[in-house]
C-alpha positions as CSV (number, residue, x, y, z in Angstrom):
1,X,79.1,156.0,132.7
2,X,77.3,158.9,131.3
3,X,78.3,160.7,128.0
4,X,78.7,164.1,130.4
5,X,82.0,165.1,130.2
6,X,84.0,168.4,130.9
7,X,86.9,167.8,127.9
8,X,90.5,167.8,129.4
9,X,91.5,171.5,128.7
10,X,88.2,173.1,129.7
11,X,88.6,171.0,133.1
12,X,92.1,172.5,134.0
13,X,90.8,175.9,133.1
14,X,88.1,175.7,135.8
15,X,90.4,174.9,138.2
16,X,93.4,176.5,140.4
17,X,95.1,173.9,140.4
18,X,98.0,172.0,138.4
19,X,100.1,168.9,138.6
20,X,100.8,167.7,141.1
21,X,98.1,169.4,143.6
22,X,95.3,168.7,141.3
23,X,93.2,166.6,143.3
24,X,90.3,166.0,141.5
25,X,90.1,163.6,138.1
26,X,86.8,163.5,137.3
27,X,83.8,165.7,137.8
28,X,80.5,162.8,138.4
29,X,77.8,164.6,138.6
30,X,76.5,168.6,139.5
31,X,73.1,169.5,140.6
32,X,72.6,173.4,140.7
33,X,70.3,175.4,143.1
34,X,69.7,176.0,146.8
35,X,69.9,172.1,147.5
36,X,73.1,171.9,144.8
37,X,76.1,169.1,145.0
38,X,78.8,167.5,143.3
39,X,80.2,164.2,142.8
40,X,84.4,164.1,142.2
41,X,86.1,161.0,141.5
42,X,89.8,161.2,142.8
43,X,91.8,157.9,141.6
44,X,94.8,157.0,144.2
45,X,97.9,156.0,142.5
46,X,101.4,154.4,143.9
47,X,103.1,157.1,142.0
48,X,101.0,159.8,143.5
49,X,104.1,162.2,145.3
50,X,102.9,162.5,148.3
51,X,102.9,158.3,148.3
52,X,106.4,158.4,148.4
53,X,106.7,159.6,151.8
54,X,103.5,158.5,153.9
55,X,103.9,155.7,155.8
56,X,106.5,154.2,153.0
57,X,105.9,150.7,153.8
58,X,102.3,150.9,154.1
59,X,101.3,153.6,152.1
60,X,97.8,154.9,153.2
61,X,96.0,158.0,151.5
62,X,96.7,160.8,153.9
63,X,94.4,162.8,155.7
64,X,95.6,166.0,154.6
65,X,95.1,165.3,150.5
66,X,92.1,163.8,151.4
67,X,91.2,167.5,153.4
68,X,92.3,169.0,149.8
69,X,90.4,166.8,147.9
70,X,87.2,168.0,149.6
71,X,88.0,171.9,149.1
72,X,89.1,171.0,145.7
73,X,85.4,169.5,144.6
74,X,83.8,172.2,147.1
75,X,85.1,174.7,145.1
76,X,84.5,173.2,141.6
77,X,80.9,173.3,142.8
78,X,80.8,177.1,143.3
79,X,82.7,177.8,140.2
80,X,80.3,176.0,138.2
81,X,77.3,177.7,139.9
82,X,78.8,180.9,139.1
83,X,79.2,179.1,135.6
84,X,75.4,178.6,135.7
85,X,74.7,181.7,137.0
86,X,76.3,183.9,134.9
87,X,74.9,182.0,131.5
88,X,71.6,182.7,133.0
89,X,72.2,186.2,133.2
90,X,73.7,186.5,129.6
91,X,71.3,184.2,127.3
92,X,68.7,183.4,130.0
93,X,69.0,179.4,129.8
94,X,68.9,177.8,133.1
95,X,71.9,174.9,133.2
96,X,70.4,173.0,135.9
97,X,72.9,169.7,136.2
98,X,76.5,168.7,134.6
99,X,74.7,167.2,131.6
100,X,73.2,170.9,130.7
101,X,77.3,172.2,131.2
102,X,78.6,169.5,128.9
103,X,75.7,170.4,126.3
104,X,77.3,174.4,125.9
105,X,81.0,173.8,126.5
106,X,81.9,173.6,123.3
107,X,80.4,177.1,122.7
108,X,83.0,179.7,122.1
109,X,81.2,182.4,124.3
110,X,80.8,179.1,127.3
111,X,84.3,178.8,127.2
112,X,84.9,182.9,127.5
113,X,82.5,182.8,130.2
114,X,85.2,179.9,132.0
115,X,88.0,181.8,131.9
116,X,86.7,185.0,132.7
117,X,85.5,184.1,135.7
118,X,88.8,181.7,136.4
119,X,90.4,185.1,136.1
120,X,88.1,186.8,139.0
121,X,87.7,184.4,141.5
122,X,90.4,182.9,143.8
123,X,90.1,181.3,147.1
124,X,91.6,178.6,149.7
125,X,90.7,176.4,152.1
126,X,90.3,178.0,154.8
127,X,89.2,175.2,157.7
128,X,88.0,172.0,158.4
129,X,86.6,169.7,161.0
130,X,86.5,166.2,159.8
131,X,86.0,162.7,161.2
132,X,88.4,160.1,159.7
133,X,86.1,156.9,159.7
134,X,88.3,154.4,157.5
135,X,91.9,154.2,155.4
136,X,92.2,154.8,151.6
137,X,94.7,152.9,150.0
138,X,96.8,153.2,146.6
139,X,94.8,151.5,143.7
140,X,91.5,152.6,145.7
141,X,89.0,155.1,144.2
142,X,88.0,157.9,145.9
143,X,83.9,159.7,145.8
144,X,83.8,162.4,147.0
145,X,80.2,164.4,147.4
146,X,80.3,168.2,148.4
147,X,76.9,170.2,149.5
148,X,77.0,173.9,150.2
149,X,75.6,174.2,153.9
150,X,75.3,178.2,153.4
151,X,77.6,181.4,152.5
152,X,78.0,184.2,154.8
153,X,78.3,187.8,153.9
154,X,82.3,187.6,154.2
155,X,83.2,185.4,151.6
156,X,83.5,182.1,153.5
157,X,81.1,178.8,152.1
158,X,80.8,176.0,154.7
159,X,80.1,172.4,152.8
160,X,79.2,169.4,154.4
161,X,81.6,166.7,152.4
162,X,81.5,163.0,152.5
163,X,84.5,160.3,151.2
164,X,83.8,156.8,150.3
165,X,85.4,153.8,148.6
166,X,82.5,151.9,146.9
167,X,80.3,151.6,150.0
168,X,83.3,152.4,152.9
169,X,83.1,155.9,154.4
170,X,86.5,157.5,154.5
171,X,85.5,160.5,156.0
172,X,82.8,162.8,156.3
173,X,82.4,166.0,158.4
174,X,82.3,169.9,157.2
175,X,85.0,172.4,155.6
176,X,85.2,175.8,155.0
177,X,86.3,177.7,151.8
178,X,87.9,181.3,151.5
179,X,86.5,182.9,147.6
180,X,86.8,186.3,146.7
181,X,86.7,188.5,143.4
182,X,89.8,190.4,142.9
């Protein structure tokens, strides 16, 4: 594994979310620009909540976190090309990947940059149309990939999102997230 790594703290304050809807682990990789993506890692535990529940005897990763898991990692994708975006703007350094992030987290004005715009932006998932292909189990470990298809004038990003464990394709197919600046 790479040396590029968001640090805990800085990770959470990119994201929405919180125990125990914070679906993604680990950010992979993050390529910016017009043909821009993102890699998440989301591990599946036993002791995952939802686990409890679903299909008790068998438990089976279900569709629905899975569904979350996508908007999750879309939506880390356009916060940190807003992230990219707005360092260009201020110091006029292109970040171009996750390794360029990791390089100016640590800066104190990088970090202002991370919450402020945490502080602006909110969104949800707002559809999806997916095709279930295969069953992810507890102990498995999920990839997920997120592309930004295009953005349209009213706030809604379309992705095209794919899952897989190792080579297995979980799911694939296209959702849509809501993001606004209050």
């Amino acid at each position: 594994m790479k040396n590029d790594s968001i640090p805990p703290q800085v990770f959470l304050e990119m994201g929405g979310w919180r125990q125990p809807l914070l679906m993604v682990d680990r950010i992979n990789n993050y390529q910016y620009g017009e043909n821009g993506s993102i890699q998440v890692i989301k591990h599946i535990t036993y002791n995952e909540p939802y686990m409890q529940g679903h299909f008790p005897d068998n438990p089976i990763m279900p569709g629905a976190i899975i569904a979350e898991v996508f908007g999750q990692a879309s939506e880390y994708f356009s916060f940190l090309t807003d992230i990219c975006d707005i360092y260009r703007q201020r110091y006029g350094v292109k970040l171009q990947s996750l390794h360029d992030i990791c390089s100016e987290i640590e800066r104190p004005d990088m970090r202002d940059i991370i919450r402020g715009r945490r502080a602006q932006v909110q969104g949800v998932l707002a559809a999806q149309n997916l095709k279930f292909k295969d069953i992810a189990y507890p102990g498995d470990t999920l990839e997920v990939a997120s592309q930004l298809i295009f953005s349209d004038n009213n706030g809604f990003k379309h992705y095209s999102v794919s899952a897989h464990v190792g080579k297995r394709l979980i799911s694939k197919g296209t959702i849509i997230n809501y993001r606004e600046v209050k």
